[in-house]
N, C-alpha and C positions, 0 to 999 in steps of 0.2 A: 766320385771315381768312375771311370768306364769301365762297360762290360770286357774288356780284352785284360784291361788289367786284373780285372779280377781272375779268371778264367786261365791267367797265363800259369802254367805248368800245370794243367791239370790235363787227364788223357780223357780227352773227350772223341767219343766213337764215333756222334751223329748231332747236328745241327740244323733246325728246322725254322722257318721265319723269313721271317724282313733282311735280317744279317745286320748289317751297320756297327756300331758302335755306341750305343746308347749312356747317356751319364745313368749310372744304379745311384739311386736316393736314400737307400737302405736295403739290407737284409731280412728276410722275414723266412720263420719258420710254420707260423699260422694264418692262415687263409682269410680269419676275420681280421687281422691287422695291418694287411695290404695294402697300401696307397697307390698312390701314381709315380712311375719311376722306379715302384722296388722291385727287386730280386726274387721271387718265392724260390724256397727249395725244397723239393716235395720230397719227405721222409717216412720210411714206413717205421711205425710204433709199434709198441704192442698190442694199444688200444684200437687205433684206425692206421690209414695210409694216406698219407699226403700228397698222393699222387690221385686219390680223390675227390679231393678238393683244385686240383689246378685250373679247370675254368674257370670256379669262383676266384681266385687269383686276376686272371686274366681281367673278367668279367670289371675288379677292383682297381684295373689298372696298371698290373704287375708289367713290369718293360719285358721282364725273362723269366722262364724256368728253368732250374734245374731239377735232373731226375735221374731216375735208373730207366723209366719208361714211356715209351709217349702212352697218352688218354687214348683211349678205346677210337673216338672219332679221329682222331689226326692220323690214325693207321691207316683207316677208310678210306683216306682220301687219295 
């Protein structure tokens, strides 16, 4: 499935990237389970915040984030 179809009817405030439409290969909620083509969606727990893990995401291949926030460097830029 592509990323628009997933994404459609959600209020999304801000979009940062490539843009395109990429095919999502799956969902992932953990950083070490990541492949090429997935989705991560970065959650905050009680334990950690998955929004600390999103380069390692990236890092694994992930096509897109989702988030409440961008990573400390993507603000920098």
């Amino acid at each position: 499935m592509n990323l628009k179809k997933i994404i459609a009817g959600l209020d999304i405030t801000r979009m940062e990237g490539a843009g395109g439409d990429p095919a999502i290969r799956g969902i992932r909620f953990d950083s070490r389970k990541v492949g090429k083509g997935d989705l991560f969606v970065a959650v905050r727990g009680t334990v950690t915040d998955g929004h600390h893990y999103i380069a390692e995401a990236l890092s694994r291949g992930a096509a897109c984030v989702v988030g409440e926030e961008l990573p400390e460097k993507a603000d920098q830029k």
